[in-house]
C-alpha positions in Angstrom: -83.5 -215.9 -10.9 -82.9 -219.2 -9.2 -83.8 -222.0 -12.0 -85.2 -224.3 -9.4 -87.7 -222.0 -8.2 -89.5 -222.7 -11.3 -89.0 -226.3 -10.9 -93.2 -227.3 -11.2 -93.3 -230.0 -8.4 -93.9 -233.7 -8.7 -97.3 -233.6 -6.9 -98.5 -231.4 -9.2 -97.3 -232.9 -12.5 -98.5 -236.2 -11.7 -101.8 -234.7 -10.7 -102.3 -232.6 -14.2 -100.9 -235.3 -16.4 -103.8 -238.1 -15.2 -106.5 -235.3 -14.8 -107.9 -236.6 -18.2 -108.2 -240.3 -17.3 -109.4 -239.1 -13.4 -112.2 -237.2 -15.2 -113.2 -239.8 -17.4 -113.1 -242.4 -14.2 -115.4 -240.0 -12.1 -117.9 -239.1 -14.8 -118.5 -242.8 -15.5 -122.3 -244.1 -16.0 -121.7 -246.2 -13.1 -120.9 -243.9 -11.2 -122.9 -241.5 -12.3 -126.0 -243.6 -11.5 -124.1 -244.7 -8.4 -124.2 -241.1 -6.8 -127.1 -239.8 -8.8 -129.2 -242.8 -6.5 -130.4 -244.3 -10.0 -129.0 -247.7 -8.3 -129.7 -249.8 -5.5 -127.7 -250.9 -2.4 -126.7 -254.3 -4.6 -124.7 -252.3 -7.0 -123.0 -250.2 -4.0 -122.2 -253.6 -2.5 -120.9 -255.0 -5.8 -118.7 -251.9 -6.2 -117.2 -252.6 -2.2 -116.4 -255.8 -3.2 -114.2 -255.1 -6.1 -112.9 -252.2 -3.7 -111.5 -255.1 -1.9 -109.6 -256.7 -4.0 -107.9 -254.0 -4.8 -106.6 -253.1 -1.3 -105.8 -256.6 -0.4 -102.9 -256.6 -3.3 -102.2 -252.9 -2.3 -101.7 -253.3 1.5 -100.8 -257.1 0.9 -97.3 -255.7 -0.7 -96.9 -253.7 2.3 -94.7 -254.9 4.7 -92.3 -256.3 1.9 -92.0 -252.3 1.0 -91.8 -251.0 4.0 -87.9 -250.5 3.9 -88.1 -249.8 0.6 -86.2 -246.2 -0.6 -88.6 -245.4 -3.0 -92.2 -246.8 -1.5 -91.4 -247.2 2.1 -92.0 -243.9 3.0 -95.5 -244.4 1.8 -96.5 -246.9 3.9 -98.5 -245.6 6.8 -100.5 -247.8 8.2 -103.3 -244.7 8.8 -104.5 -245.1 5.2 -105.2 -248.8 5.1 -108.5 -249.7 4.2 -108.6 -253.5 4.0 -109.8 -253.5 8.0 -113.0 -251.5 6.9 -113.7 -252.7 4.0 -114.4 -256.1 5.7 -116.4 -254.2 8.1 -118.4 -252.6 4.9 -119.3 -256.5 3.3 -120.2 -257.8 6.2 -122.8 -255.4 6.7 -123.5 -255.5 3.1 -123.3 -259.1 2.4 -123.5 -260.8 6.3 -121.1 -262.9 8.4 -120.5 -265.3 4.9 -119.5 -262.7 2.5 -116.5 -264.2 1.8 -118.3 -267.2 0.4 -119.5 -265.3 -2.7 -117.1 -262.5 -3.0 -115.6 -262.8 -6.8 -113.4 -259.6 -8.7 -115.0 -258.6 -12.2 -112.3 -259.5 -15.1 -111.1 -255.7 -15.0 -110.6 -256.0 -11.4 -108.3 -259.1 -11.1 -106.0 -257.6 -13.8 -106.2 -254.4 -11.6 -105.1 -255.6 -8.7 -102.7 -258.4 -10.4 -101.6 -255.2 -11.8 -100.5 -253.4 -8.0 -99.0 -257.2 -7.1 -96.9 -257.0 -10.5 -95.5 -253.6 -9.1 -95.2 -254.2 -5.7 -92.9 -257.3 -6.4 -91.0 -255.8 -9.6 -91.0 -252.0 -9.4 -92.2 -250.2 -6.4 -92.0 -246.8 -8.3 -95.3 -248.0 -9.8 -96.7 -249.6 -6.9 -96.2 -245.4 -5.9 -98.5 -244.6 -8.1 -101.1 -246.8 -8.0 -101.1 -246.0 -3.7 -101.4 -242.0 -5.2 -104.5 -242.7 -7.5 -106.0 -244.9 -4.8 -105.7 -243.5 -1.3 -105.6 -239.4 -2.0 -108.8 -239.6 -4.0 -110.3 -241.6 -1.1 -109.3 -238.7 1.1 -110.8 -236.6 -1.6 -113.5 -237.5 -3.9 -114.2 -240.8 -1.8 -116.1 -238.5 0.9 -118.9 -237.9 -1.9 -119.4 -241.3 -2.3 -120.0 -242.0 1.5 -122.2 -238.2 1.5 -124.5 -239.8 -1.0 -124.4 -243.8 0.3 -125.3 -242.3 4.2 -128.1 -240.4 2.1 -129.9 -243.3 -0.8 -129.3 -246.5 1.8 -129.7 -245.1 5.0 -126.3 -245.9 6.7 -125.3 -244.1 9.9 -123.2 -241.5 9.7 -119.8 -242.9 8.9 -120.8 -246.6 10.3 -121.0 -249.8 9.1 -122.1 -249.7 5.4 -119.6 -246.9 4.9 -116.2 -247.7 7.0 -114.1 -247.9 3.8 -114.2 -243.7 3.6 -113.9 -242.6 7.2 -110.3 -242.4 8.4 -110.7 -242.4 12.0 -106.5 -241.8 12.6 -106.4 -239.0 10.0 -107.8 -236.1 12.2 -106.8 -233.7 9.1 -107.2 -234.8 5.9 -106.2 -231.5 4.1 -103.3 -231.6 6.1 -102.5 -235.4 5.7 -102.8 -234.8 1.8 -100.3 -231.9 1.8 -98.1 -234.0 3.6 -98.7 -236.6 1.3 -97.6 -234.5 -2.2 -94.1 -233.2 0.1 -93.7 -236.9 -0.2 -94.3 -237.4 -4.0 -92.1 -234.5 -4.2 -89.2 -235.8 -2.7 -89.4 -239.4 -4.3 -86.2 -240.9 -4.6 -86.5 -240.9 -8.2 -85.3 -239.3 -11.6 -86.9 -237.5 -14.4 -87.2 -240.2 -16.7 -88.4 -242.3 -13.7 -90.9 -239.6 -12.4 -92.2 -239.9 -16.1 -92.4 -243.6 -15.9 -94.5 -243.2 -12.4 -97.0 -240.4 -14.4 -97.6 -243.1 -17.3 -98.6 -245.7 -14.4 -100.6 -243.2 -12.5 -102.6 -242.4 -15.8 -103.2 -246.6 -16.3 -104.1 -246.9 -13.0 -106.7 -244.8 -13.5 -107.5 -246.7 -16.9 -108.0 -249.8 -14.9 -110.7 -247.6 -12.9 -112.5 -247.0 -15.5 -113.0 -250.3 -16.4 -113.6 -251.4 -13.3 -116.7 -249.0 -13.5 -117.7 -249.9 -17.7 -117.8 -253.7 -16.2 -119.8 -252.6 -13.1 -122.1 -250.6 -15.6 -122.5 -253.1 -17.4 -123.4 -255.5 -14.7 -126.0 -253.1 -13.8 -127.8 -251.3 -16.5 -130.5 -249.1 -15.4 -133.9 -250.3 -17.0 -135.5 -248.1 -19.6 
């Protein structure tokens, strides 16, 4: 038998070794209460807001990667975010959202996190543009299922932007092109390892993102 055949493939090592810390994210109170519509449209607003921060330092690093070996061929413009998330707060907050827009503490070491890799060690950056834009593709369409649903947006319009990915016709085929990527990485083992342990802190910074946002917004008793 051809030992490589049994080779398990990157894709599918990174997405079992951070299934813990993705579980723990998703089942948040937060978001629980966020999709179970125990919360109103200012939590769902809040939430967007640290949403940008995020994908500013994300597609902020961008360009600088773009010939990079290792994260260049991850940058696809199709994915980015930062467009329609603007779209989403000004909906959400009006014309001036800027003005008040401010990250929770977990979210500024988040996204000072993704700067940190984009500028040092784009084989981290890789993970954190994993954890981020495949479960947007995936899980993130739940979020806008229930947000059309509680707050009466239109079907993917303004309120919602951030999950519809108007240039991604397919998104089950985008994503299987997306893990060929991850399995081709221009990386080693101990490397690949060193991308799994940031994929599972990325995820770590989620779910603090969401205990701060809980906290923010307790449901009354």
């Amino acid at each position: 038998m051809d030992a490589r055949a049994t080779v398990t493939p990157f894709s599918t090592l990174i997405r079992t070794a951070s299934h813990q810390q993705h579980t723990e994210a998703e089942n948040s109170t937060f978001m629980s209460d966020l999709l179970g519509g125990r919360l109103g449209v200012a939590a769902y607003a809040r939430y967007t807001e640290q949403l940008w921060f995020v994908y500013r330092a994300l597609e902020g690093a961008a360009d600088a990667l773009r010939d990079d070996p290792v994260a260049g061929p991850f940058i696809q413009p199709e994915l980015f975010r930062t467009a329609a998330l603007e779209r989403d707060l000004a909906h959400l907050r009006g014309a001036g959202w800027r003005a008040g827009l401010t990250p929770l503490p977990a979210t500024a070491a988040y996204a000072a996190r993704v700067e940190e890799c984009a500028r040092a060690w784009p084989a981290g950056y890789v993970a954190h543009h994993y954890t981020r834009y495949l479960g947007d593709l995936s899980g993130g369409q739940i979020i806008r299922d229930k947000a059309e649903r509680t707050w009466g947006f239109a079907r993917k319009g303004d309120g919602v932007r951030f999950y519809v990915f108007e240039q991604i016709p397919n998104p089950a085929a985008f994503k299987r092109g997306y893990r060929e990527l991850l399995d081709r990485v221009d990386a080693d083992d101990l490397e690949k390892q060193r991308i799994i342990e940031e994929c599972r802190r990325a995820f770590d910074f989620n779910g603090a993102v969401f205990r701060e946002l809980g906290a923010e917004f307790p449901l009354s008793a």
